[in-house]
C-alpha positions as CSV (number, residue, x, y, z in Angstrom):
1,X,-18.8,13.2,-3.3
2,X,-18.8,11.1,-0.6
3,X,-17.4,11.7,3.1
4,X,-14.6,10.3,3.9
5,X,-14.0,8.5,7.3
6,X,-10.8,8.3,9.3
7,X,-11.7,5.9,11.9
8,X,-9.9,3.0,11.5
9,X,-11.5,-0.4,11.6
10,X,-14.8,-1.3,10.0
11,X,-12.6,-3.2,7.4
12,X,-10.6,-5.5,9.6
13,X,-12.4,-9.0,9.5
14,X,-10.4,-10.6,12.4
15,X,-8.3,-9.1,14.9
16,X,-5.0,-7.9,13.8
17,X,-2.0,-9.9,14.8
18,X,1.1,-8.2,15.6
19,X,4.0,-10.2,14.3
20,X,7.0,-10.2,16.7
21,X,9.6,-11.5,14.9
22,X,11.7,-8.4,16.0
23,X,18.5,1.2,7.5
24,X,18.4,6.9,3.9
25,X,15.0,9.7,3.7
26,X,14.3,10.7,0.3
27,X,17.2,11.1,-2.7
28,X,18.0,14.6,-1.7
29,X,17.9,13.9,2.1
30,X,19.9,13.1,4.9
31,X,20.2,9.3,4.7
32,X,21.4,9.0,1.2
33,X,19.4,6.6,0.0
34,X,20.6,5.0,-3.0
35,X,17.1,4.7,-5.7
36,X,17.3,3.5,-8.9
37,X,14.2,3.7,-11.1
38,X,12.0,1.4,-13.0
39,X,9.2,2.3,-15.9
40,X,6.6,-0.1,-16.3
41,X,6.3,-0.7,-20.4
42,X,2.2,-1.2,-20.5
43,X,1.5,2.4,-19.7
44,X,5.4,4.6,-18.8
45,X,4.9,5.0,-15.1
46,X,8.1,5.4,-13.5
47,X,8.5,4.2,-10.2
48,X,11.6,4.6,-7.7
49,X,13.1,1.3,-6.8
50,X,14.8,0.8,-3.6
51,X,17.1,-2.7,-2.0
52,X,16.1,-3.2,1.2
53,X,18.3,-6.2,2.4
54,X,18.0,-8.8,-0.4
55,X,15.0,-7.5,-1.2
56,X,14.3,-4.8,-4.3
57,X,10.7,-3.1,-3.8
58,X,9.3,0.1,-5.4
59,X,9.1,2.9,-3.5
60,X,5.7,3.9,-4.2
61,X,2.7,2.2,-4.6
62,X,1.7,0.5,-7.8
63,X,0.0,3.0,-10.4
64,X,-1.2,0.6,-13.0
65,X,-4.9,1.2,-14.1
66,X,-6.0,-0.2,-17.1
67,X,-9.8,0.1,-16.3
68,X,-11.3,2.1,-13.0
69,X,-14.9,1.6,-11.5
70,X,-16.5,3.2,-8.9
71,X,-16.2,3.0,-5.0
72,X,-19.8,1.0,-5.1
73,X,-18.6,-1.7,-7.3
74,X,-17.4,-4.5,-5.5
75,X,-16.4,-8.1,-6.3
76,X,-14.6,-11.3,-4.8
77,X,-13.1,-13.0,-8.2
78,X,-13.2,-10.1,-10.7
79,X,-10.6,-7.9,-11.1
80,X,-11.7,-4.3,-10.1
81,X,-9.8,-0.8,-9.6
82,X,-10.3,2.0,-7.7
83,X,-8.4,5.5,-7.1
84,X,-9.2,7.1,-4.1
85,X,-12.0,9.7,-3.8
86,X,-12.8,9.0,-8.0
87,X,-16.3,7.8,-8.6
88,X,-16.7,7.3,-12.4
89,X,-15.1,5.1,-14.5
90,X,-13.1,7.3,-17.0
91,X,-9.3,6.5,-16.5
92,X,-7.8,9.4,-17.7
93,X,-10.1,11.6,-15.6
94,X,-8.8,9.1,-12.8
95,X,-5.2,9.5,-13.7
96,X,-5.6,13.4,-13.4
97,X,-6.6,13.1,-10.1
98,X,-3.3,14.1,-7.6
99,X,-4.7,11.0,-5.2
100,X,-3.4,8.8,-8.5
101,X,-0.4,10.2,-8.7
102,X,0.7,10.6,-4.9
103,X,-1.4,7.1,-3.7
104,X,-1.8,5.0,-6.5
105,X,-4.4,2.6,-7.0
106,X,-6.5,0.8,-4.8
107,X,-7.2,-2.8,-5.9
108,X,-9.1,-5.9,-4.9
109,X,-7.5,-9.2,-4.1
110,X,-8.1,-10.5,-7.6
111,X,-6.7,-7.4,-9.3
112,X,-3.7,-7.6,-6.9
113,X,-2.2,-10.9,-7.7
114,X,-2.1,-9.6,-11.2
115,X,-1.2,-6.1,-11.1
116,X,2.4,-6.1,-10.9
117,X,4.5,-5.9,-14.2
118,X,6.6,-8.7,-15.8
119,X,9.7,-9.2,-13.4
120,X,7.5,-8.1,-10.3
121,X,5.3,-10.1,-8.5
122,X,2.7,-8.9,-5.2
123,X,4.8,-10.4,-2.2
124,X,3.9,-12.6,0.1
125,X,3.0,-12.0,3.6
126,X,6.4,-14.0,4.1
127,X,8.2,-10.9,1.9
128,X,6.7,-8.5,3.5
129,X,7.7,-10.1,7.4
130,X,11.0,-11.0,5.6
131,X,11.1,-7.2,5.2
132,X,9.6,-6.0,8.5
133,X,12.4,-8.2,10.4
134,X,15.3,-6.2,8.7
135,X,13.8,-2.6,9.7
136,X,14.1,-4.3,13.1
137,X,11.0,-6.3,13.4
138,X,7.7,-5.8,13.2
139,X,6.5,-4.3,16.3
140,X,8.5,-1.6,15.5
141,X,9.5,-1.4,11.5
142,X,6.6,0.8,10.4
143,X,8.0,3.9,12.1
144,X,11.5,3.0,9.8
145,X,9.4,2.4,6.8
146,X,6.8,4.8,6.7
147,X,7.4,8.2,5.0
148,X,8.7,11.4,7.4
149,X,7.3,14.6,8.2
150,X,3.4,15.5,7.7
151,X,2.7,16.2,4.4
152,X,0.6,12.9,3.4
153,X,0.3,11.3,7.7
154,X,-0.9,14.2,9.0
155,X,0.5,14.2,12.2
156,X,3.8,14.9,14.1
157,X,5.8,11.8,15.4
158,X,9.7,12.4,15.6
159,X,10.2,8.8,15.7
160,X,8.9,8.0,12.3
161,X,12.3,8.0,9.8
162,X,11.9,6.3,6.6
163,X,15.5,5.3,6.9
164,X,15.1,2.5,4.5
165,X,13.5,4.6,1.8
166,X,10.4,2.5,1.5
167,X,8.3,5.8,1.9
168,X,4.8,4.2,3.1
169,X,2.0,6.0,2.7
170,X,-2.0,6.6,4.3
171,X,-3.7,6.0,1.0
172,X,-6.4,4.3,2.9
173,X,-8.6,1.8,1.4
174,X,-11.9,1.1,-0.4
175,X,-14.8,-0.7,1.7
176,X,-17.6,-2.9,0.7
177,X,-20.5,-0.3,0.1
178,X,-18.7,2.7,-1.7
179,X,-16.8,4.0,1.0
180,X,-13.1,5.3,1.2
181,X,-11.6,5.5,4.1
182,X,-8.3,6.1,6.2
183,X,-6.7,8.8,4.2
184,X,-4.0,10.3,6.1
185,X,-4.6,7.8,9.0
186,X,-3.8,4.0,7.9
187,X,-2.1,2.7,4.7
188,X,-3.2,-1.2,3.4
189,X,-1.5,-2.9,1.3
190,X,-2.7,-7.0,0.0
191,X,0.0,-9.5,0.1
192,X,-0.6,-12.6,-2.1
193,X,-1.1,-15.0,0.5
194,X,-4.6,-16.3,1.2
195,X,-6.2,-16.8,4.2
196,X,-9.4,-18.6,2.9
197,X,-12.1,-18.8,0.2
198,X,-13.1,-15.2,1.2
199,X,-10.2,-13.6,2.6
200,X,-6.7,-12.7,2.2
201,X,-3.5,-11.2,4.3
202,X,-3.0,-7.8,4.4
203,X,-0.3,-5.5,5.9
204,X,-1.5,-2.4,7.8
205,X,0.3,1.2,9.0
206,X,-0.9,3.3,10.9
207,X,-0.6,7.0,11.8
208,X,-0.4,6.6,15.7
209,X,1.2,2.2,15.4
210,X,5.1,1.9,15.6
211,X,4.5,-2.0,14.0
212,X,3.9,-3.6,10.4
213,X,0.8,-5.7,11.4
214,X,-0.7,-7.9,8.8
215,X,-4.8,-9.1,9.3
216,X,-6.5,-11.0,7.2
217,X,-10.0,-8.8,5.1
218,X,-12.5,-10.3,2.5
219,X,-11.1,-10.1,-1.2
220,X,-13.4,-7.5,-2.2
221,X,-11.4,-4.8,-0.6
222,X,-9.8,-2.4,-2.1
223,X,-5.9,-2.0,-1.3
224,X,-2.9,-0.6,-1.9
225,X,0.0,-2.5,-3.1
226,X,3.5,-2.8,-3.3
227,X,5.5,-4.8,-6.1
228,X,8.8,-6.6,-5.1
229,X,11.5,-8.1,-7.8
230,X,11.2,-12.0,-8.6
């Protein structure tokens, strides 16, 4: 099994760009966050559901895997999967992995603008700013939006909240070449804007970044996602 890195930033093609454009915790906790719950019918994954403004996004990151290959597989226009650490390409041994179930699926930018179920769709990087702006903007939203305490960051920072319920998470990514990396440490996720033939926006949080900043990374990437209600 391969190391995996925590230093951020071999993946980042071109600088990222903080967006200055610029709300409870979990459904037993403090801030009473109101979730209701959607199950995807092409394989029963349930999913918390949370309104942020007028937006309605799920509250975890999208699970759907109907095929899985290997971290060394990589492509710019076929749809490829990935779960994080998982180097075959059996899907129910990658479903019983516990990075499945807490992290979801990591996919590239082809797989991504497909992925999300019937009523769904991969929001833009307009959705996603759209969303940053009402957690207070984006120099400072992540900290609202990411997920509270240590058990999946890693690291103490009293002035991360997840008062919105949105519950990000460091799932990391997958990088040309086979390599995971940024578990516990940064959390990508595509948005379905392009940026040119080869790359596409992305949103980034990090462990030690107050912000939502969005970057732009080649296609064959593997990322997070999150799916938001047409």
């Amino acid at each position: 099994m391969k190391k995996h890195k925590l230093a951020m930033i071999p993946l980042i093609m071109l600088a990222l760009i903080t967006v200055t454009i610029g709300c409870g915790k979990d459904d037993e906790g403090e801030n009473n966050i109101d979730y209701e719950s959607y199950t995807d019918p092409r394989d029963g994954e349930t999913y918390k559901t949370v309104k942020i403004g007028d937006q309605v996004w799920m509250a975890e990151n999208l699970r759907y895997l109907p095929e899985v290959v290997g971290p060394d597989s990589g492509s710019q226009t076929v749809p490829l999967y990935y779960v994080l650490v998982y180097e075959g390409n059996s899907v129910a041994e990658a479903k019983a992995s516990p990075y499945f179930e807490t992290y979801g699926v990591l996919y590239n930018w082809a797989a991504a603008r497909i992925a999300c179920p019937t009523g769904w769709h991969l929001p833009t990087e307009a959705e996603w700013m759209q969303l940053a702006e009402y957690a207070g903007g984006a120099d400072m939203a992540g900290n609202k939006l990411k997920e509270s305490g240590t058990d999946h960051w890693g690291v103490i920072n009293d002035e991360i909240t997840d008062e919105l319920g949105f519950t990000a998470l460091p799932g990391g990514c997958c990088l040309t070449g086979g390599l995971f990396d940024g578990l516990e440490n940064f959390g990508t996720w595509w948005t379905n804007t392009g940026f040119d033939a080869a790359q596409a926006t992305y949103i980034l949080m990090t462990h030690n970044g107050a912000g939502v900043y969005k970057g732009q990374s080649i296609k064959e990437h593997g990322f997070s996602i999150r799916c938001v209600k047409d």
